[in-house]
Short mmCIF file of the C-alpha atoms (twelve columns), coordinates in Angstrom:
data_MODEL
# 
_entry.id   MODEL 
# 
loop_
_atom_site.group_PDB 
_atom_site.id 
_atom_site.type_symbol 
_atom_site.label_atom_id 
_atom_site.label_alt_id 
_atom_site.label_comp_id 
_atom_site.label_asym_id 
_atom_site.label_seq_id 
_atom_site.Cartn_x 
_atom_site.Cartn_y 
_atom_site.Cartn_z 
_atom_site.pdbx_PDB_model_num 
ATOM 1  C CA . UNK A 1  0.000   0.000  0.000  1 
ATOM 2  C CA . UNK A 2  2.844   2.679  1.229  1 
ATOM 3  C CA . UNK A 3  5.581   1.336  -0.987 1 
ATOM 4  C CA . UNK A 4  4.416   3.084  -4.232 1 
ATOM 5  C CA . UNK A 5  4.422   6.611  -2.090 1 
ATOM 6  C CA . UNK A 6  7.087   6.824  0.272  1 
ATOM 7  C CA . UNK A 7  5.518   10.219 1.631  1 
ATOM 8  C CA . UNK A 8  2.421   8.764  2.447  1 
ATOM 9  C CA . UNK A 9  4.361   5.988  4.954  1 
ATOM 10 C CA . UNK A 10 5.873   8.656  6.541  1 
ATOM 11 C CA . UNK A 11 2.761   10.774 7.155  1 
ATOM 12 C CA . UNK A 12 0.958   7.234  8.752  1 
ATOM 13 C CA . UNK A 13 4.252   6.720  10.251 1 
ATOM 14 C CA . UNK A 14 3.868   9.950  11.866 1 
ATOM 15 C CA . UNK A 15 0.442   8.891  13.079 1 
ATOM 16 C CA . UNK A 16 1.233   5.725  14.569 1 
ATOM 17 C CA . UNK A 17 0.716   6.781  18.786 1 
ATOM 18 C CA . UNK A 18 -2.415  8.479  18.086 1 
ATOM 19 C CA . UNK A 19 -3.901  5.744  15.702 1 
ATOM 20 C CA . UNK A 20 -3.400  3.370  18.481 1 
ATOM 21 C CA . UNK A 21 -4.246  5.351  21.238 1 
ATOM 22 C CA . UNK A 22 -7.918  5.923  19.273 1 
ATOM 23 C CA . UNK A 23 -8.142  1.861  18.816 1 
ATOM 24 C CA . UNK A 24 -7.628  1.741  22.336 1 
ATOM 25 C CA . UNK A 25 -10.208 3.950  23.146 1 
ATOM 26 C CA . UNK A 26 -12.675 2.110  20.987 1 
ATOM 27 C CA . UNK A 27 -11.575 -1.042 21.764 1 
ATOM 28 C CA . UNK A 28 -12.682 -0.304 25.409 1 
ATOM 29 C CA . UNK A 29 -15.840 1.257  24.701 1 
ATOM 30 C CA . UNK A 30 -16.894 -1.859 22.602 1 
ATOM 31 C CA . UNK A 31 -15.567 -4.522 25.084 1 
ATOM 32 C CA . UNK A 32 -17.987 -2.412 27.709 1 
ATOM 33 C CA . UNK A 33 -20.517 -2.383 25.321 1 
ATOM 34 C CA . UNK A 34 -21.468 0.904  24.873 1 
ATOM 35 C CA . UNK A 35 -22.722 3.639  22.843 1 
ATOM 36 C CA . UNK A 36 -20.958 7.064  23.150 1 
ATOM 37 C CA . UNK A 37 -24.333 8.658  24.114 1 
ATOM 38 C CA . UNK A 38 -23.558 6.115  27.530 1 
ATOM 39 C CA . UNK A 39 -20.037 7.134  27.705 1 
ATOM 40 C CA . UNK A 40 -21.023 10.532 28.073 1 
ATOM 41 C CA . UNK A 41 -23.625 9.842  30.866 1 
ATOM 42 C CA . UNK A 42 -21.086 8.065  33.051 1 
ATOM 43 C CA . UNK A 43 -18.430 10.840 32.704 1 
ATOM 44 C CA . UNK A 44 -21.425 13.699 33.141 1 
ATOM 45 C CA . UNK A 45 -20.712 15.333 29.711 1 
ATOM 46 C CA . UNK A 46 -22.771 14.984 25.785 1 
ATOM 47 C CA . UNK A 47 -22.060 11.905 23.241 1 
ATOM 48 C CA . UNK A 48 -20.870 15.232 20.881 1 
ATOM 49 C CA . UNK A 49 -18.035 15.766 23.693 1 
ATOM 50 C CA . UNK A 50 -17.563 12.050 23.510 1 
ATOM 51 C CA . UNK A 51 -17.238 12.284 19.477 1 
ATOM 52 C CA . UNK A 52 -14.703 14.837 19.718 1 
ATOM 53 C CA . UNK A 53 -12.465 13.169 22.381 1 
ATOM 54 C CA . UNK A 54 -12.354 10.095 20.134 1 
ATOM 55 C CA . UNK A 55 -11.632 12.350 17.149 1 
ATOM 56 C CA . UNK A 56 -9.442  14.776 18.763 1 
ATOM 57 C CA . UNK A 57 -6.837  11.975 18.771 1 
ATOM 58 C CA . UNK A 58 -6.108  11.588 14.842 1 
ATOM 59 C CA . UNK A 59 -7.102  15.209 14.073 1 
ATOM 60 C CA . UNK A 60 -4.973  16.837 16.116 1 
ATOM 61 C CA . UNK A 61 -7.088  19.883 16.816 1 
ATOM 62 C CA . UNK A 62 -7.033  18.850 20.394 1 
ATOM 63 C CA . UNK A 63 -5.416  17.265 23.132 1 
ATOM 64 C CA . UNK A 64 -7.654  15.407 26.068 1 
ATOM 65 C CA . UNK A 65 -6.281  15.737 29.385 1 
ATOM 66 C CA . UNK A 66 -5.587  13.057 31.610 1 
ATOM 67 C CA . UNK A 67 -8.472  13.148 33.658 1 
ATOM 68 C CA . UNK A 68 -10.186 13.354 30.688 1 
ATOM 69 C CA . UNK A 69 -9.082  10.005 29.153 1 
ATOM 70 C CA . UNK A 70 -9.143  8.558  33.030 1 
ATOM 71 C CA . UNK A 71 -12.526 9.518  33.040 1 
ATOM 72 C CA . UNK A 72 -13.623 7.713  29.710 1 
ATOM 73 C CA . UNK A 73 -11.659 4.841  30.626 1 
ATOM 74 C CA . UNK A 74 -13.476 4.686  34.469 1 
ATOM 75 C CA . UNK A 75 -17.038 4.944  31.953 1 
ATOM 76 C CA . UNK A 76 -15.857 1.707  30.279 1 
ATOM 77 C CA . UNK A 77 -14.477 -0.228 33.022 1 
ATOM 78 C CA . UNK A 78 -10.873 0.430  32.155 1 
ATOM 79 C CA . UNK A 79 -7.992  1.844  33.619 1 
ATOM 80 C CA . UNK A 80 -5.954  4.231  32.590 1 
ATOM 81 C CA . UNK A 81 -2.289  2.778  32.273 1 
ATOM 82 C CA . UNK A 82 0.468   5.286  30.308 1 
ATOM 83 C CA . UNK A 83 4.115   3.520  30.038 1 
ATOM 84 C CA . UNK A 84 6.868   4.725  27.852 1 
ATOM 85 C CA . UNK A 85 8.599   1.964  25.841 1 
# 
């Protein structure tokens, strides 16, 4: 797929951390089985705020806190665990 545009690799490339950090955000809401619109009621805040949290990770218009993201991974059952490799 990348090997035709070098460029392109190196833009995903570029993306890698927040790519997975999205997929782990999604990951947990669909092991907890939920919608965003329930996300949003167990951290007191709108499924729109929820939309742009999961967004805000690839787009990079804006970065969530961390008791943002502890707070959407508390909603889904998770916990928040940051390590550097």
């Amino acid at each position: 797929m990348f090997a035709a545009d070098p460029a392109l690799k190196a833009a995903y490339d570029a993306l890698e951390d927040e790519y997975a950090a999205l997929d782990a955000l999604l990951r947990a809401r669909k092991e907890a089985g939920l919608t965003q619109a329930q996300v949003a009621e167990r951290m007191g805040t709108t499924a729109s705020a929820v939309a742009r949290l999961e967004g805000s990770l690839v787009s990079e218009k804006h970065s969530p806190t961390l008791a943002t993201l502890r707070k959407y991974a508390t909603a889904c059952g998770k916990t928040l665990r940051i390590s550097f490799v």
